[in-house]
C-alpha positions in Angstrom: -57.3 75.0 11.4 -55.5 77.9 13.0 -52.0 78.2 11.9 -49.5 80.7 12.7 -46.2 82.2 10.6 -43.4 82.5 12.2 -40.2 84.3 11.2 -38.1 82.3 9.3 -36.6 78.8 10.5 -33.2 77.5 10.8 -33.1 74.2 12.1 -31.7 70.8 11.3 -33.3 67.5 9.8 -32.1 65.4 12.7 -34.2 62.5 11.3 -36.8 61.6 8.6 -39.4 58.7 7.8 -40.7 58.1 3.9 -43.4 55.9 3.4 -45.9 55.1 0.4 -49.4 55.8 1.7 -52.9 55.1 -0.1 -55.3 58.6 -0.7 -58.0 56.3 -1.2 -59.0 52.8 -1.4 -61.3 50.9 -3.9 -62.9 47.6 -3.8 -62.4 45.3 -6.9 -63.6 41.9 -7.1 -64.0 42.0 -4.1 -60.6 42.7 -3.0 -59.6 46.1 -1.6 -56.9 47.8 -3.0 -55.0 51.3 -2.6 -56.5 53.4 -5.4 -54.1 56.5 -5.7 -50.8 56.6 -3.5 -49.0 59.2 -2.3 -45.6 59.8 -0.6 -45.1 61.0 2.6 -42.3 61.9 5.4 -42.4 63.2 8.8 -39.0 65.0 9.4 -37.9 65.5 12.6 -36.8 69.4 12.5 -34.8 70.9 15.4 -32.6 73.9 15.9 -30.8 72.5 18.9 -33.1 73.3 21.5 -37.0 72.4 20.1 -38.2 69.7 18.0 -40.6 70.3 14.9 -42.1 67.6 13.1 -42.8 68.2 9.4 -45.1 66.5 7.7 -44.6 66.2 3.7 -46.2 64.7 0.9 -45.3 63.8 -2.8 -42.6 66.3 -4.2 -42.2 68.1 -0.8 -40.4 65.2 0.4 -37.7 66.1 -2.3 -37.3 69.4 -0.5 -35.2 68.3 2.4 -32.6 65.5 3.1 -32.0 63.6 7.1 -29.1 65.6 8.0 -29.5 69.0 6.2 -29.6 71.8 7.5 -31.7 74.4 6.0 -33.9 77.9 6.6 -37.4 77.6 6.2 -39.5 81.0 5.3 -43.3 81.0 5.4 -44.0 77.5 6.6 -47.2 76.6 8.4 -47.2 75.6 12.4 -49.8 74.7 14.4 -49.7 73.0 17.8 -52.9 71.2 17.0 -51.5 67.6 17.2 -50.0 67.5 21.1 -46.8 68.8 19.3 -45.6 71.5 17.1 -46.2 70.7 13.5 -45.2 72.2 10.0 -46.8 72.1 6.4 -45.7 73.7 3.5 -47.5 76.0 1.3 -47.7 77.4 -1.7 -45.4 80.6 -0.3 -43.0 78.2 1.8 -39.2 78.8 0.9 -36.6 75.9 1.7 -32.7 77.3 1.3 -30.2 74.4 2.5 -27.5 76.2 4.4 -24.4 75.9 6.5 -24.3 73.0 8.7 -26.7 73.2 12.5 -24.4 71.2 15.3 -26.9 69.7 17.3 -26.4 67.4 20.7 -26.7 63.7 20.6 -29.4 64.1 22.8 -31.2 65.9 21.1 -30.9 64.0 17.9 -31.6 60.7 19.6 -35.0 62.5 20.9 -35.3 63.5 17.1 -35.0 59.7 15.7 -37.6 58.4 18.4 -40.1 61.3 17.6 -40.6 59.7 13.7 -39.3 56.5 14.7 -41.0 55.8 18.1 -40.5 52.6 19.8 -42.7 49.7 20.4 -42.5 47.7 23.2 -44.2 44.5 25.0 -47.6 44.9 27.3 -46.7 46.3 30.4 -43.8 48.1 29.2 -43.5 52.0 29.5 -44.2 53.5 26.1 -47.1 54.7 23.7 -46.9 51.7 21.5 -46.7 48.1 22.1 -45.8 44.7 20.2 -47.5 41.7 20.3 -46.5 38.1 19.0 -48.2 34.8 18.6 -50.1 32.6 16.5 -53.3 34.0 14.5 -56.2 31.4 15.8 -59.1 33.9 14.0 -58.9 35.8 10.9 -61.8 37.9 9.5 -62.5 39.1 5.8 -60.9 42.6 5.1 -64.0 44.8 5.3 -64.7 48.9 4.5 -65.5 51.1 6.9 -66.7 54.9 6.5 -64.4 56.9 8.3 -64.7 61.4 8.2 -61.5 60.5 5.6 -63.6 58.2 3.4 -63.8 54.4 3.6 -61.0 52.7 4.4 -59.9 48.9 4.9 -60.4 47.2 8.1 -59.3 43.8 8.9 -60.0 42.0 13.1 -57.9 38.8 14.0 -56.6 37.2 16.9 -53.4 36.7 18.5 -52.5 33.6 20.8 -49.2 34.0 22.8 -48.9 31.2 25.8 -52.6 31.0 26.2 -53.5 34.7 26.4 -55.7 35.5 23.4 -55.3 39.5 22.2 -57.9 41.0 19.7 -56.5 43.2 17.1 -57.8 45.6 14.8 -56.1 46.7 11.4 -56.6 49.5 9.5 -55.8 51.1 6.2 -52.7 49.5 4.8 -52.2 47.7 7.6 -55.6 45.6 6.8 -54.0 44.7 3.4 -51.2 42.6 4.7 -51.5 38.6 3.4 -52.0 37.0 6.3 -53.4 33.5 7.0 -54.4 31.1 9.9 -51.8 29.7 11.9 -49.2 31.9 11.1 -47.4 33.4 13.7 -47.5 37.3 13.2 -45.5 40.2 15.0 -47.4 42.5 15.3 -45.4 46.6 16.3 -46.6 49.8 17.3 -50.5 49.1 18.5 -52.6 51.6 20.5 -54.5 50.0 23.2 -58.3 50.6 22.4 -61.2 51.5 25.1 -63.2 48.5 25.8 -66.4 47.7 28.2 -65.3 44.5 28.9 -62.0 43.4 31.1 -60.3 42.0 27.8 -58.0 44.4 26.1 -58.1 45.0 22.4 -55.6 46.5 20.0 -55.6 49.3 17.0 -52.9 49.4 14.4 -51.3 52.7 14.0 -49.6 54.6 10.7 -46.2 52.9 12.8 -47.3 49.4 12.7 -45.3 46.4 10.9 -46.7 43.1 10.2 -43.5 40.8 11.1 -43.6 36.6 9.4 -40.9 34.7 11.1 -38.7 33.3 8.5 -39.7 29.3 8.0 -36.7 27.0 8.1 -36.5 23.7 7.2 -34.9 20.9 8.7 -33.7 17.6 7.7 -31.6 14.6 9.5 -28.8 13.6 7.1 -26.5 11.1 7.8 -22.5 11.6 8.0 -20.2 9.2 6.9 -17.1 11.9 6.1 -15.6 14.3 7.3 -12.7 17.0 6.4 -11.4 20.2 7.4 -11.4 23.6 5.2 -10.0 27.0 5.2 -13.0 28.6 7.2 -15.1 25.4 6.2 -15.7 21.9 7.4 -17.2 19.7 4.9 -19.5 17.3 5.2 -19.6 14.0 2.9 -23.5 12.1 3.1 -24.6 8.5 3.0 -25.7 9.9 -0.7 -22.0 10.6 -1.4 -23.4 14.3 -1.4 -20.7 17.1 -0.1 -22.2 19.8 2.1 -20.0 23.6 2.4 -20.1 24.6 6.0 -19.2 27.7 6.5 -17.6 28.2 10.2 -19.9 31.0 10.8 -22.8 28.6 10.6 -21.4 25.6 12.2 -17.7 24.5 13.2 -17.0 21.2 14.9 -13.7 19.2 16.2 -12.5 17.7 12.8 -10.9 14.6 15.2 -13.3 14.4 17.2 -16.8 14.1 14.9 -14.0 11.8 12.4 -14.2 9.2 15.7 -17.9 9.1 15.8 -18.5 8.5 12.1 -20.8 7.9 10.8 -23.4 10.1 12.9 -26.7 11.7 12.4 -26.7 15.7 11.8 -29.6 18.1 11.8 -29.7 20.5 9.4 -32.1 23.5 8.8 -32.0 25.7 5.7 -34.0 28.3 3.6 -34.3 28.1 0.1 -31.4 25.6 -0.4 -28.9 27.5 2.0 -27.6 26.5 5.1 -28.8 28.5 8.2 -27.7 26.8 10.7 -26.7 22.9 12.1 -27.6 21.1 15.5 -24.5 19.9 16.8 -24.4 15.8 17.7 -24.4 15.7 21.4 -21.0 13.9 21.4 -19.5 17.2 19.7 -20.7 19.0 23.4 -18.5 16.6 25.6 
């Protein structure tokens, strides 16, 4: 790889992106796992005008800070990647120094270059995000790749009866996952295909997103009184239920006049998320 060495840097790190990656990945019992993992960050460098994007790993990252400004001597830079790029090296000097004023424009085009955004099919954009319900789910599998094996995992998305084929990879392919789960799926790359159907490739941006399950239950009301930010509830079961107001407030006089009434309530893990109002409380 060619790189060049330019004079020494002073830019800003506008923004910055850590995540845990796996150097390698190893099959045990026949589950694949992340053998050895390594930190990593892309920082978003800039001295006002043009955008660098560092790549760290391990103690580099501990080198510079989002919002630092610093001068860099002896870094590595290569336009290799469709942008300009910089690695450190065993001569690369980082001194942090006085603070770089930089535009909100450009440090809005800094967070977007490590933290790009993903939107739905047919929206402008390099990435997109798909949600549905996962109606095929293979077996996480190893694939040889020129980086060594890695884990690769295919399912299938159903969103209003248009099925989307998706391919995971790396850390990605790890993700517990099950049938009938509905998935959000961020940041794929659409892949070439022969046929008309479109299929999808995770990317190092891409987030596995579970909708949060709430339950739901019908209790009946047979009291009712008012609180200080609170209306509480009093059950068939002689039970009191806390509402907060910021989940649920209703007209005190007016639910009192309906007693006793049926209420739906949905919760998560014992706490109240949210009520469906009686339809008498809408008149």
């Amino acid at each position: 790889m060619f790189y060049n060495r330019p004079a020494p840097l002073k830019v800003k790190c506008a923004a910055m992106r850590l995540m845990t990656r796996a150097e390698s990945f190893d099959m045990v019992d026949s589950v694949v796992v992340m053998k050895n993992k390594k930190l990593v960050a892309n920082c978003a460098l800039t001295d006002g005008q043009e955008i660098i994007v560092a790549h760290l790993k391990n103690e580099e990252c501990g080198r510079m800070e989002e919002g630092g400004s610093y001068i860099i001597k002896n870094p590595n830079v290569t336009d290799k990647y469709g942008h300009k790029s910089l690695f450190f090296n065993s001569s690369t000097m980082v001194f942090k120094t006085a603070d770089l004023a930089i535009s909100a424009e450009i440090k809005e085009k800094c967070h977007h270059t490590v933290h790009p955004a993903s939107g739905p099919l047919g929206s402008s954009g390099d990435f997109f995000s798909l949600t549905g319900v996962i109606i095929s789910l293979n077996s996480t599998r190893m694939q040889a790749t020129r980086d060594g094996p890695v884990p690769v995992r295919e399912l299938t998305l159903e969103d209003e009866g248009k099925r989307h084929e998706v391919t995971l990879w790396r850390e990605a392919a790890l993700e517990e996952l099950a049938l009938s789960q509905p998935t959000e799926i961020t940041h794929l790359k659409i892949a070439s295909t022969k046929r008309q159907e479109r299929k999808f490739n995770s990317t190092v941006h891409t987030t596995l997103k579970k909708p949060e399950k709430k339950n739901r239950c019908g209790i009946e009301v047979v009291g009712v009184s008012a609180g200080t930010n609170t209306t509480l509830l009093l059950t068939e079961d002689m039970e009191e239920l806390i509402v907060p107001h910021s989940v649920w407030s209703g007209d005190t006089e007016k639910l009192i006049k309906h007693l006793p009434f049926i209420v739906n309530i949905f919760y998560k893990e014992g706490v109240i998320c949210s009520i469906e109002s009686p339809a008498f409380a809408e008149e």
